[in-house]
LUMKOL-298230 format. One record per residue (C-alpha): residue in one letter; x, y, z. Coordinates in steps of 0.001 Angstrom, whole numbers, padded with zeros to 6 digits, always signed. Each point is the difference from the previous one (the first is absolute). Layout:
N
AXYZ ...
//
This chain:
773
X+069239+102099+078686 X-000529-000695+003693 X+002755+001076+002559 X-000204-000319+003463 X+002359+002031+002069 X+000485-001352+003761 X+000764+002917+002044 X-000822+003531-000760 X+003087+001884+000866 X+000820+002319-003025 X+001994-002506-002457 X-003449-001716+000154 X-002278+002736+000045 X+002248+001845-003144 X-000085-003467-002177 X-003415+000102+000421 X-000320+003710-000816 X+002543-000659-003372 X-001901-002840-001410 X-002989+001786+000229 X+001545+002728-001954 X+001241-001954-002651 X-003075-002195-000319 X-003302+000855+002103 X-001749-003591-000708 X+002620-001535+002121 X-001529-001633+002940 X+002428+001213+003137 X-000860-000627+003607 X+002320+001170+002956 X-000116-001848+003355 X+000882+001409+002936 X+000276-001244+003665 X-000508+003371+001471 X-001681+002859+000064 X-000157+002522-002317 X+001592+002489+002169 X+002497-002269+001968 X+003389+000588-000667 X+002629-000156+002463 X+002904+001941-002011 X+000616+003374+000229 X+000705+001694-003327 X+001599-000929-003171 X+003089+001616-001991 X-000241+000058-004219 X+002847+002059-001975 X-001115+001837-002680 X+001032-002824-002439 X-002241-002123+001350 X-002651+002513-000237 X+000749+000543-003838 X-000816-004060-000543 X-003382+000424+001841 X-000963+002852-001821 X+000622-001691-003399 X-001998-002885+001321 X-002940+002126+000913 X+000109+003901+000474 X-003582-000387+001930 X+001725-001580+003442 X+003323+001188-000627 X-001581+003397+000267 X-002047-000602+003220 X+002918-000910+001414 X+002601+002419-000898 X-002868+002550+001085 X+000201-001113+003665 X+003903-000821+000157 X+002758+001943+001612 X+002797+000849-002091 X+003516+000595+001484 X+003900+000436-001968 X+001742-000117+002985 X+001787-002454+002535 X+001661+000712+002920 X+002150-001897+001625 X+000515+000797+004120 X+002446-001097+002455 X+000042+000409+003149 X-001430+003867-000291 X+002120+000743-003552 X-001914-000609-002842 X+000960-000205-003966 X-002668+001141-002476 X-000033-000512-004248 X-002604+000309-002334 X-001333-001521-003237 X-001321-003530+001483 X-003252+000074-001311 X-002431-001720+002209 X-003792+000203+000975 X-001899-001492+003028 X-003750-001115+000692 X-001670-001524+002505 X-000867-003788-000342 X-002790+000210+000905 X-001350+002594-002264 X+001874-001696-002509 X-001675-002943+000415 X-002995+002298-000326 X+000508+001400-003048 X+000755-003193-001557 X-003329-001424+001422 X-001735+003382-002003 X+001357-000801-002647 X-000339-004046-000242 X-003765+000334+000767 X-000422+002503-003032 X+001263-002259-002393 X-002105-002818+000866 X+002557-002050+002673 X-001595-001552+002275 X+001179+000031+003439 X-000755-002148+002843 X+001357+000646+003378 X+000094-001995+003406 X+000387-003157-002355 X+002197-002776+001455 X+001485-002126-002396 X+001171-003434-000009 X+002293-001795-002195 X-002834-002903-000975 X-002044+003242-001349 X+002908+000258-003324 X-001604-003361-001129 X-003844+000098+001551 X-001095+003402+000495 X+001719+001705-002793 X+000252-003161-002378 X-001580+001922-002849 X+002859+002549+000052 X+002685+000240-002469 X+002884+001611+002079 X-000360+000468+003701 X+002753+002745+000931 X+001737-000458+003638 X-000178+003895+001112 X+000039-000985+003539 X+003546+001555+001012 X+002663-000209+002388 X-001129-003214+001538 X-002192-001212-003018 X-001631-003553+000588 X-000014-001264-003232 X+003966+000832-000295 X+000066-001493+003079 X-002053-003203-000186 X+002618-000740-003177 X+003183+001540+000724 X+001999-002782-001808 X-002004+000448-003149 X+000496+003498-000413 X+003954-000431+001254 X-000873+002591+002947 X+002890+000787+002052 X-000930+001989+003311 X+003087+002061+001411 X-000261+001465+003918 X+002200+003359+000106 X+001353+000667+003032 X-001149+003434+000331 X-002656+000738+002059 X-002405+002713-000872 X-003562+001562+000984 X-002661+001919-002318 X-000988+003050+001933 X-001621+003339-000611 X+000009+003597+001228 X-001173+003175-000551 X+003017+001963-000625 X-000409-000006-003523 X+003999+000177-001084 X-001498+002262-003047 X+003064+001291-001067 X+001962-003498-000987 X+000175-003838+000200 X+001426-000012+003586 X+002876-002471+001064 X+001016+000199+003683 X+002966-001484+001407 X-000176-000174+004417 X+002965-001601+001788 X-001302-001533+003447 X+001787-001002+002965 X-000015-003738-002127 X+000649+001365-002978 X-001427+001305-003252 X-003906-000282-000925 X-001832+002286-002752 X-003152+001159-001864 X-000972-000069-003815 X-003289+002889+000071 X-002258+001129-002978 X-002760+002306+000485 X-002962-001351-001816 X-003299+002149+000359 X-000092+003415+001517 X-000092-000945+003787 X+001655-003299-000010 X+003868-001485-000656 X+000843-003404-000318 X+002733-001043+003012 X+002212-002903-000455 X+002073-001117+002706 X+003251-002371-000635 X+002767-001339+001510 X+002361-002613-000010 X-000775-003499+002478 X+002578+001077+002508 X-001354+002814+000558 X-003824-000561-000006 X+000918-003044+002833 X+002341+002574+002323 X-003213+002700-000743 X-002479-002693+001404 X-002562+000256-002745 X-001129-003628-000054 X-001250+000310+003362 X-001834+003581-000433 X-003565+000581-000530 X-001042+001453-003667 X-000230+003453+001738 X+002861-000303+002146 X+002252-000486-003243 X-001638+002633-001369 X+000800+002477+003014 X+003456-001174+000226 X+000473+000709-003715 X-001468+003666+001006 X+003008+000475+002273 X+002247-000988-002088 X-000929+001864-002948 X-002265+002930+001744 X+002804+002548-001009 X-001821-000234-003950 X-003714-000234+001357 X-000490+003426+001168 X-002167-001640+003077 X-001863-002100-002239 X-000217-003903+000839 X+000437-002778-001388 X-003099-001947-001486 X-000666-003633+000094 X-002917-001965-002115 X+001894-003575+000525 X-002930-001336+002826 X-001142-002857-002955 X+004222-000999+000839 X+000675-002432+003051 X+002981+000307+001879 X+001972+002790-001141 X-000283+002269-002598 X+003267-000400-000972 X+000911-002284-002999 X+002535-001312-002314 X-000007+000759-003828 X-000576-003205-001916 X+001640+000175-003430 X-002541-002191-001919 X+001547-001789-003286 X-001652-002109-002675 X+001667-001567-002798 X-003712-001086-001308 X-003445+001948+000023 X-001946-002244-002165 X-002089-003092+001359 X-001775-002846-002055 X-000311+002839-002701 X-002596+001905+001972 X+000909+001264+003266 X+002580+002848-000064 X+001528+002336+002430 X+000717+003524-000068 X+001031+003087+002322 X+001267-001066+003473 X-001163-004035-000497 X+002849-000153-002877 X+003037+002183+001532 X+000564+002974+002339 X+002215+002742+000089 X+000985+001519+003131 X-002090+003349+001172 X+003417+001809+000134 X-000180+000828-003964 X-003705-000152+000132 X-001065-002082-002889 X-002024-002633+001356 X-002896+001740-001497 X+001160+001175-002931 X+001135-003873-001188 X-003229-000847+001303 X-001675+002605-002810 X+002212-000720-002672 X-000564-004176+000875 X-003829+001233-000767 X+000433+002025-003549 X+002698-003210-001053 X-002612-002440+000826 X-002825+001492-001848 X+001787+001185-002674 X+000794-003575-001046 X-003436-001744+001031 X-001725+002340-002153 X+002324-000943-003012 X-002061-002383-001515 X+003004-002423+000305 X-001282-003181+002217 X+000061+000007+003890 X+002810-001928+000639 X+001924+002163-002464 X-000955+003302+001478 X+000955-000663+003100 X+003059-001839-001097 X+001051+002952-001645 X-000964+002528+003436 X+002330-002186+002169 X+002959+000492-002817 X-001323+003689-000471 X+000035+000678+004015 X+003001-001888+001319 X+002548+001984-001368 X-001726+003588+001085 X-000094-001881+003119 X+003165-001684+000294 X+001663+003488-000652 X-002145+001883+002604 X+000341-002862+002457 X+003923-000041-000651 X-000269+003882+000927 X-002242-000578+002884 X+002089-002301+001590 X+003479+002023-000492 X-002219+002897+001970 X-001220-002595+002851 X+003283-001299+000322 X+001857+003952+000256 X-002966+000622+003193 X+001471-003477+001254 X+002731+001509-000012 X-000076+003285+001136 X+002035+000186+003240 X+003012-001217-002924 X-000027+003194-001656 X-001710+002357+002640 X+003312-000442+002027 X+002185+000175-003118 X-000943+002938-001459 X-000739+003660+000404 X-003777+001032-000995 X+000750+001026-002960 X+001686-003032-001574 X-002617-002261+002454 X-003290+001959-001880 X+001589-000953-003302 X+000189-003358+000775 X-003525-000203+001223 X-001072+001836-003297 X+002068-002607-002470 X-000895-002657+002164 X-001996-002128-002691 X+002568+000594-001893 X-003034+001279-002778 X+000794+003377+001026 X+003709+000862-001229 X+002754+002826-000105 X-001543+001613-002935 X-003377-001058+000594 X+000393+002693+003699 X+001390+002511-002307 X-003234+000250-002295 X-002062+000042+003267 X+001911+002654+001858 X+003260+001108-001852 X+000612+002161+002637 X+000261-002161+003040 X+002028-002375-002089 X+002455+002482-000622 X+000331+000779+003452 X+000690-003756+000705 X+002769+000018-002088 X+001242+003115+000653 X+000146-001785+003976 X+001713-002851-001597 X+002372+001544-001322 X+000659+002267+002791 X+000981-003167+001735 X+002028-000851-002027 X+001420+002819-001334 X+000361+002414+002971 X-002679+002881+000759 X+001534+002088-002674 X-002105-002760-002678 X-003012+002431-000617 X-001573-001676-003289 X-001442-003250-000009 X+001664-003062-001639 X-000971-003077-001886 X+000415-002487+003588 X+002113-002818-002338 X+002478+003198-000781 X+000861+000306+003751 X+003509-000578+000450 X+000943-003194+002268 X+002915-001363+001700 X+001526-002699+001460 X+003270-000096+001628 X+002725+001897-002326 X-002544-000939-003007 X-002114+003249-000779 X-002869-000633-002506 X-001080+002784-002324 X-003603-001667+000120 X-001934-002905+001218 X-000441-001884-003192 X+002088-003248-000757 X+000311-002428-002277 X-001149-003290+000988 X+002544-003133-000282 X-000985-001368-003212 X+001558-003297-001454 X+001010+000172-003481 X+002055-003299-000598 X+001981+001159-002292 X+003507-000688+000976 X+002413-002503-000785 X+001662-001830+002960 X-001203+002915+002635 X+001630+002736-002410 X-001584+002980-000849 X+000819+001434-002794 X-001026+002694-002406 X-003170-000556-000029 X-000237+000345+004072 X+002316+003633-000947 X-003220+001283-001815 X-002622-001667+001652 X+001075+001300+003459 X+001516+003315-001450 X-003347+000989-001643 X-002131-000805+003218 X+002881+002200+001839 X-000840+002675-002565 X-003487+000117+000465 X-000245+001574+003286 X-000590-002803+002774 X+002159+001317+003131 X+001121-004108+000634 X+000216-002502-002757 X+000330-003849+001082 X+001880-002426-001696 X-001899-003449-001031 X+000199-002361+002693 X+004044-000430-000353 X+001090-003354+001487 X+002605-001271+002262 X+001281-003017-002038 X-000872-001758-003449 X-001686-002795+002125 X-002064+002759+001180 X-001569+001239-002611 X-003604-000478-001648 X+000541-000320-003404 X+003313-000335-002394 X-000999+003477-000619 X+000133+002040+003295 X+002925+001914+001341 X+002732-000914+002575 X+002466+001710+001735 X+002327-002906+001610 X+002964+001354-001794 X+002571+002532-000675 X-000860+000508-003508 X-003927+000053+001278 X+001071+003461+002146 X+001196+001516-003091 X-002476-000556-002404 X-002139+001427+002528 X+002570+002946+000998 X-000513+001058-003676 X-004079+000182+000424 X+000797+001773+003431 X+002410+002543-001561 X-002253+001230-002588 X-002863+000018+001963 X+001640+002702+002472 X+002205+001458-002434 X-003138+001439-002219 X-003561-000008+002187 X-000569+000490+003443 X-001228-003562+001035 X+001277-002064+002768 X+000804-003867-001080 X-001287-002790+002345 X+000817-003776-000240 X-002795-002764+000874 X+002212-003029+001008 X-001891-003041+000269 X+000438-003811-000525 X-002378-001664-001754 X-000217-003285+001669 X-003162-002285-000834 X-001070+002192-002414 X+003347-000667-002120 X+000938-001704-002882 X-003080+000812-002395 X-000414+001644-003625 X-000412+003517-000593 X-003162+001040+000064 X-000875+000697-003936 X+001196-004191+000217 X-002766-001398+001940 X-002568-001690-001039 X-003273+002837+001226 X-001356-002982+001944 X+003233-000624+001864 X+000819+003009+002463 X+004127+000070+000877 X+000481-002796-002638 X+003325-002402+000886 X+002788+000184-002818 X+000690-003207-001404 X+000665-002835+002551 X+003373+000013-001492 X+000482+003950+000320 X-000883+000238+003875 X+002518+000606+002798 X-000284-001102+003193 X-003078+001704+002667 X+000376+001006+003437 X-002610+000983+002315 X-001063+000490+003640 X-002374-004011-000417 X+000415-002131-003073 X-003390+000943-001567 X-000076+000799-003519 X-001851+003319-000762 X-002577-001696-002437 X-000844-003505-000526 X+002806-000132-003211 X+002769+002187+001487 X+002958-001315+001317 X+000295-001376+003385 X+002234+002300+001662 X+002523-001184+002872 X-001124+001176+003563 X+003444+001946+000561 X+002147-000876+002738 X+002087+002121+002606 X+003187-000808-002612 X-002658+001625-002759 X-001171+002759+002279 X+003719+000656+000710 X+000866+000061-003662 X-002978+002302-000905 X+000307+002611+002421 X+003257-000047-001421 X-001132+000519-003098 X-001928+002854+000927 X+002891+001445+002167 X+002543-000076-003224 X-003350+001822-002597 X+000211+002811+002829 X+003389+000786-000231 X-000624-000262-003976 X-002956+002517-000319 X+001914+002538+002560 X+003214+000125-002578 X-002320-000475-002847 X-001556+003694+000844 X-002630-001337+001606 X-002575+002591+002111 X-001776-002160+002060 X-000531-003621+000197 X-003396-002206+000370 X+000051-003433+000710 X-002746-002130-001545 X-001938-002245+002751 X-003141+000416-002027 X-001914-002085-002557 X+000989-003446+001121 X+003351+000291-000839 X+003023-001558+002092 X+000206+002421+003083 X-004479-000097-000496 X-000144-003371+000404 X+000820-000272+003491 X-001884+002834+000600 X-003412-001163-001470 X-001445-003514+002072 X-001402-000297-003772 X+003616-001405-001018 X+001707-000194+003854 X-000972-003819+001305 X+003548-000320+002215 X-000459-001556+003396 X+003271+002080+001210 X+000640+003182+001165 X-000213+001664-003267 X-003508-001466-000074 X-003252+000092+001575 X-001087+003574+001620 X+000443+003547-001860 X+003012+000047+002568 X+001607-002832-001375 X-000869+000775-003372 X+001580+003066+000049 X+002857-001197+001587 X+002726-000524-003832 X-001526+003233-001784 X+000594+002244+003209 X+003560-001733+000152 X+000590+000386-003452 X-000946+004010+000186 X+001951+000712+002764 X+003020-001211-001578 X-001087+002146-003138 X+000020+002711+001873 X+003186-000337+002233 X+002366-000267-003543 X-002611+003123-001693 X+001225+003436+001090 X-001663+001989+002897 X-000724+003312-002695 X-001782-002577-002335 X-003703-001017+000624 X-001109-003420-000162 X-004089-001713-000634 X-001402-003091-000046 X-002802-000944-002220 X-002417-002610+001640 X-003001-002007-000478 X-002636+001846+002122 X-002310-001880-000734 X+000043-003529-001539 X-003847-000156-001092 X-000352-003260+001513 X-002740+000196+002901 X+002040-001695+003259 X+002017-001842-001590 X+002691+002964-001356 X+001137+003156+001340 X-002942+002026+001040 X-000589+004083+000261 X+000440-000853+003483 X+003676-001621-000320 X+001260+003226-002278 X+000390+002273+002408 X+001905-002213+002246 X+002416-000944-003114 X+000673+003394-000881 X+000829+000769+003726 X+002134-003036-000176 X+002202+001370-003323 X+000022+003920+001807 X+001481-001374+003247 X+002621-002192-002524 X+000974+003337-001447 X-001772+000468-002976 X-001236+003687-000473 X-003362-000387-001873 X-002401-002869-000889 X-001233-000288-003909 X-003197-001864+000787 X-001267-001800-002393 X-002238-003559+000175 X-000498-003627-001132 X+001493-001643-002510 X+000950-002894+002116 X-002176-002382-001481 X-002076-000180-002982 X-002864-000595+001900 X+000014+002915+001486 X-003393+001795-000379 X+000711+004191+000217 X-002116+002626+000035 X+001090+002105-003030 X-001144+003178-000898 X+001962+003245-000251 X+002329+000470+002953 X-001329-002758+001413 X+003490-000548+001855 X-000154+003449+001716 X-001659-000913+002917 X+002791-002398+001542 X+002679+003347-000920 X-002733+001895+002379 X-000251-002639+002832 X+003797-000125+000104 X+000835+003445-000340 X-002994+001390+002282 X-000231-002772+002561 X+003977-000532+000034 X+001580+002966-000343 X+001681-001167-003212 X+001109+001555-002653 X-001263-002045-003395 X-000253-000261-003516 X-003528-000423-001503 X-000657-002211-003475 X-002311-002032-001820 X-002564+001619-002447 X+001056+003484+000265 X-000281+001624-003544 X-001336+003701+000197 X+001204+002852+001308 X-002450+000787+002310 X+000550-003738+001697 X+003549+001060+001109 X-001399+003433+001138 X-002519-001649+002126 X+002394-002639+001463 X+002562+002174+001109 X-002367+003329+001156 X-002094-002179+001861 X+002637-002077+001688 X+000155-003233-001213 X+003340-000356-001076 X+003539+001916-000343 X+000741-000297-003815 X-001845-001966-002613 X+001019-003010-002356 X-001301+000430-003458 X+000542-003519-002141 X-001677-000237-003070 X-000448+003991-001099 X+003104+000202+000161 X+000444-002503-002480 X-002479+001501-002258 X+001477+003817+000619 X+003737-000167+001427 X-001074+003705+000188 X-002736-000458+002093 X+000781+002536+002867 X+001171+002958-002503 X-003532-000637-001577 X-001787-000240+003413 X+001678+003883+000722 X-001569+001439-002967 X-003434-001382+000419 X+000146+001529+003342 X+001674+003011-001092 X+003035-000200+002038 X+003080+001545-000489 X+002551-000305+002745 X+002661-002050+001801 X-001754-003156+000349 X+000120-000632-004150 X+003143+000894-001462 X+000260-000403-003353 X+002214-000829-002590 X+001511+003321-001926 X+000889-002007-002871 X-003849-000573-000281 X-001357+003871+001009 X-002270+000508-003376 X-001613-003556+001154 X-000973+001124+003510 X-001284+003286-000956 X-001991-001494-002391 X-001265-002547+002154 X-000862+002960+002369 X-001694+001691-002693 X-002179-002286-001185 X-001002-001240+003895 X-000687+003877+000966 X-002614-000263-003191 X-001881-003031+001146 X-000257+001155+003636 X-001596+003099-001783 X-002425-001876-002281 X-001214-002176+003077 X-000344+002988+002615 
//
């Protein structure tokens, strides 16, 4: 076979070296545009995972390189002179250029050829190189041939707003992977530094756009930024300057990080991209090189297969993308948290702020810290609870086992159950089967269990099936639930009142037809819609009435009359639905919201009912007993819905209407939504809120494990934690989560009646943690 890698950074130096290996008859030829010993980086950053895949691709370079690499465990985190240090991280730094090196040593042995100071054109993939069967794009960051055909590969280029500069010193940072935190007179800037030969550490400079403009970078010489990033950070040079190598760059040396995506890396069968041409991953996880690698042992695993060429590389792209997808998902939770960092650097003390910037990715977790340095963990959560708990709290706790109030309402832990509809009532009623259903979540040690979203008249609900409470007998079916719940567990009892409005009148789910999302009843079945416009939610729902004042009159009502219910039904707290498209949602969302009146038009205006309609909510709810409203953070919708940039200001809204906490959860406002799921992929609008807003909020969506509702609530992200579907699986979800953390204390209280169970359960959890030590 004849490949022809463009570019000779290492993805295309290391495919070249792994074909070889596999196959030494293969014809591969590396171009590069320059030298062999121009590189303009400063050094690179591996884990030792990555290290372990190298090796098993070929022990002969892995080994030259690990000979020449620093090794460090540690991180530390400063802050304005206080620092925070934990072990177990794992990583190992090198040069690039004696990377690049070592890789040329290597290439040249195995019979690659490599041609340097070789400009290449795009007419040279079908003249020059004709006679080639794949021609790999290698060429990077700003790769021409991705370039030339950016709609063909589905290449979408995103500008962060960060600015940052690659610079290098010679204070070495030996001991530890160095983060350093400096608040100017304009606010905060910081440094990411790696030693990475014996003389030499890598310095990168960021900051946010603000700050970088009030700084006057853009109008500094190369060495001038350099010296003023001396001043700032000469405290951790011990007299040592800063370095620049950025002369090749015009204008500043500053930059922003592009996020490079590609929904396609194959052309006409032949050309394909790899490394920094097909995707990047932001230098604050330090993988762009390791993809890069991997990219190169994928893609000659599968041309050497013997399966054809369009085939192997076919089955590379489905191979790669979802490594990639996974590491870019990371990358990009990390870029965003350093886009963020005056957010939580303000927020929180240094202890909670260096876990943050260690779970940042969100691939690092609670547990995850506790194998790397069990120690320091400890002593996070014995600050936690100390917080929480007074100073007398000298043991560390399991974070989502802190206690939490609000108002008169004490919570034994954070952990809730999530409002999950069960339509299984009969005219609003619940019944017996509500009794047990609600009784054995209650048992299972959640501090808060929610009710299913309980609605405010039979024209408001979703389905025949769903609950009500728009009557006296309604308050004492529930009173019963209410009774038992606080007469045998320790759980507090909230109430979601919503209204369903155009999302009404449709068939239990287990009904529909699986092509037919929120599937009408029968024409014949249907009640009447009402709704902020008179859109129907699909194409075949209903067409909903745009409500009038009389209807917003009679609604609010509505709601008034289910508050008085819930309080004499038992009631702890109260949430009122304006999530999910539903009748308060609509006006909120411009997805469903088309009125040319007051109520429509600006987030102002569209706010306008729901703020009403929470306000009287909470006059008629009493002052001991907290109130939330769930929301729509995000409608998934591009411009044309509620955007991450709307939430905040609609959570601010509901606070200043009196509600006490936002549950934040997204979309569902149209089925053409297009979300970005993935495990607690709803977290980040709880973090915005509660970080940027001073809010107190409720975190859900994809949160299944343990160690996710450690990691939200230790590193700040939200105040207690909605768990939906476990909790369906495992009503005992909590009481299980205890003993596979070994915890035994106030924040699980179990049932007596079921003692032998627990210690069991105990048992058998202290076992396994011994087996996998």
């Amino acid at each position: 076979m004849k490949v022809i890698c463009l570019g000779g950074g290492p993805a295309g130096l290391y495919l070249g070296i792994s074909l070889k290996l596999r196959n030494p008859d293969h014809e591969i030829t590396v171009y590069e545009r320059n030298k062999p010993d121009d590189t303009f980086g400063w050094g690179i950053v591996f884990s030792d995972q990555t290290v372990d895949n190298i090796t098993a691709n070929d022990p002969v370079s892995a080994q030259r390189i690990v000979n020449e690499f620093i090794h460090w465990d540690l991180i530390d985190c400063h802050v304005s002179g206080s620092v925070e240090r934990s072990a177990g991280h794992g990583f190992i730094g090198l040069g690039r250029k004696r990377f690049l090196q070592l890789l040329h040593e290597r290439a040249r042995e195995l019979g690659v050829v490599l041609k340097f100071e070789q400009e290449i054109e795009i007419d040279d993939i079908d003249t020059r190189f004709a006679d080639a069967d794949v021609i790999v794009a290698s060429d990077g960051l700003n790769s021409k041939i991705r370039n030339t055909y950016r709609e063909e590969f589905g290449c979408k280029i995103e500008m962060r707003p960060n600015k940052f500069v690659w610079l290098g010193t010679h204070q070495t940072f030996r001991d530890a992977f160095t983060f350093i935190f400096e608040r100017t007179e304009h606010g905060w800037i910081w440094a990411h530094a790696y030693q990475f030969d014996e003389n030499t550490s890598t310095f990168i400079v960021e900051t946010t756009p603000e700050v970088y403009d009030a700084l006057g970078f853009e109008d500094m010489s190369h060495e001038q930024s350099a010296e003023t990033c001396r001043q700032i950070f000469e405290d951790y040079l011990d007299g040592h300057t800063l370095l620049t190598n950025s002369a090749h760059v015009r204008g500043s040396a500053w930059i922003n990080f592009p996020a490079v995506y590609c929904d396609n890396w194959i052309k006409d069968d032949r050309v394909v991209l790899i490394g920094d041409a097909a995707h990047t991953a932001h230098f604050s996880i330090g993988s762009g090189t390791k993809l890069g690698l991997e990219d190169a042992i994928s893609l000659a695993h599968h041309l050497d297969s013997g399966e054809p060429i369009t085939s192997a590389l076919r089955q590379y792209q489905e191979e790669r993308k979802i490594d990639v997808l996974r590491l870019q998902n990371s990358a990009r939770n990390a870029m965003i948290w350093f886009e963020n960092v005056p957010r939580y650097i303000d927020a929180f003390d240094l202890k909670q702020f260096n876990y943050s910037m260690l779970t940042r990715s969100q691939r690092v977790s609670h547990e995850n810290l506790r194998l790397r340095d069990e120690a320091w963990l400890n002593s996070m959560e014995t600050h936690l609870a100390q917080r929480h708990l007074g100073e007398a709290a000298n043991d560390p706790v399991p974070p989502m086992f802190l206690p939490f109030s609000l108002r008169d309402m004490s919570l034994q832990n954070r952990v809730c159950v999530s409002p999950m509809c069960m339509y299984s009532a009969a005219d609003g009623m619940p019944d017996d089967w509500h009794l047990v259903h609600y009784g054995g979540l209650a048992k299972g040690g959640a501090a808060l269990v929610y009710t299913e979203m309980t609605n405010v008249s039979a024209e408001g609900r979703i389905t025949p099936g769903c609950t009500g409470i728009w009557s006296d007998a309604h308050t004492d079916a529930w009173r019963r639930i209410t009774d038992f719940v606080h007469q045998h567990t320790q759980a507090k009892m909230a109430i979601q009142i919503g209204h369903a409005g155009p999302k009404g009148s449709t068939l239990e789910p287990w009904k529909w037809d699986p092509k037919i999302l929120d599937e009408p009843l029968p024409e014949h079945e249907q009640w009447p819609l009402l709704s902020a416009s008179a859109i129907p939610f699909d194409t075949y729902s209903p067409v909903p009435q745009a409500m009038t004042s009389e209807d917003m009159d009679m609604v609010l009502e509505q709601h008034v009359a289910a508050v008085r219910r819930a309080d004499k039904a038992g009631f702890d707290m109260i949430e009122m639905h304006a999530a999910h498209g539903y009748l308060l949602s609509s006006f909120i969302t411009p997805v469903l919201n088309q009125r040319d009146d007051e109520y429509g038009g600006s987030l102002e205006n569209r706010l306008r009912y729901p703020v009403a309609v929470c306000r009287a909510m909470r006059a008629v709810w009493p002052q001991e007993k907290p109130m939330s409203v769930r929301i729509s953070a995000h409608d998934w919708m591009g411009d044309d819905g509620v955007t991450e940039q709307d939430a905040l200001l609609i959570a601010q809204a509901f606070i200043e209407a009196g509600a006490d906490i936002i549950n934040v959860s997204t979309g569902q406002t149209s089925h053409s939504a297009k979300p970005q799921p993935g495990r607690m992929f709803q977290t980040p609008l709880s973090d915005i809120i509660r970080n940027d807003g001073d809010i107190p909020t409720i975190a859900v969506g994809n949160i299944y494990e343990t160690d996710h509702v450690n990691s939200i609530i230790a590193a700040g992200r939200a105040d207690l934690v909605c768990l939906a579907r476990p909790h369906l699986a495992d009503p005992n979800w909590t009481l299980h989560a205890a003993a596979e953390l070994g915890y035994q204390g106030p924040g699980a209280t179990e049932q007596h009646q079921y003692f032998l169970g627990y210690r069991q359960a105990h048992t058998l959890a202290e076992r396994e943690r011994e087996a996998t030590s």
